[in-house]
N, C-alpha and C positions, 0 to 999 in steps of 0.2 A: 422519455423517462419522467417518471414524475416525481414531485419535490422530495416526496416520503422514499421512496426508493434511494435517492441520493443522499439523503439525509442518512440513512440508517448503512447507506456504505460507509459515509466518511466517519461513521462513528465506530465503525468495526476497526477501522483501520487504525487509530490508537488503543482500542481497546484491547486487540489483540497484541498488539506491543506489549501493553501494561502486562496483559497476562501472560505471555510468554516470557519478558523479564523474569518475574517470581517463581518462575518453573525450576527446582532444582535439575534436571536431567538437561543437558547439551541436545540431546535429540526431541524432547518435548519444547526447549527454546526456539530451537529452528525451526520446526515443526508451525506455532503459532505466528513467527516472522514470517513464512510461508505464504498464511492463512493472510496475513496483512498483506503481504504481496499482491495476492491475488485478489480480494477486495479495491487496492489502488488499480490492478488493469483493469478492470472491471469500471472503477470512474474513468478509468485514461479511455476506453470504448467509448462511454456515454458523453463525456467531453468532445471527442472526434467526431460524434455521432449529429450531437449537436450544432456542433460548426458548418459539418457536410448538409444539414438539411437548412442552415441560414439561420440560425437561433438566433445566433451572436460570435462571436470573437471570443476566445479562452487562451490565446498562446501563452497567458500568464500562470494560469492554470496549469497547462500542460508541462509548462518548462517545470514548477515545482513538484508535479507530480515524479517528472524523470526524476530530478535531486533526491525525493524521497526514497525513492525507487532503488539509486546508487549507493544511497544509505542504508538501508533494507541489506542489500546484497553485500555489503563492506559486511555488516554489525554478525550476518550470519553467515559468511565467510570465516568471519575471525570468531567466531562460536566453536566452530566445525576444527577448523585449525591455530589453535591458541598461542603456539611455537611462531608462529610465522610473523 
C-alpha cells in the first residue's frame, strides 16, 4: 500500500465524521458514519496486510482501530435508536 493511499484513507475517516455530524437527516448521519466505517476496515486490511507480509509490528494500531470502530457503531447505533 503506498503512503498516498493511507494517507488519504485516514483522512476520510474523520472527514466523514465531520460531515456526517452536520447532516440534518438520522439516515444521511448514519449513512456517512458508514462510509467512515468502511474507510477504517479498509486500513484494518492494509495494517494486517502489512504485518502478514513482515513490514513491521501494528498491534497498536490495530487495537485503536477496533476502539474506533466500537465507537463508530455505538455513535450510529444511538443515531438510529435515540430512546435507547
Amino acid at each position: 500500500m503506498s503512503g498516498k493511499k493511507h494517507m488519504n484513507l485516514s483522512y476520510s475517516i474523520p472527514a466523514n465524521i465531520s460531515e456526517g455530524f452536520k447532516k440534518r437527516g438520522n439516515l444521511d448521519k448514519v449513512r456517512f458514519m458508514n462510509i467512515a466505517q468502511g474507510s477504517l476496515e479498509e486500513c484494518r486490511y492494509y495494517l494486517i496486510l502489512t504485518n502478514d507480509l513482515g513490514y513491521g509490528k501494528n498491534s497498536e494500531l490495530l487495537f485503536q482501530i477496533e476502539e474506533v470502530s466500537k465507537l463508530l457503531e455505538a455513535y450510529s447505533g444511538s443515531i438510529l435508536t435515540p430512546d435507547s
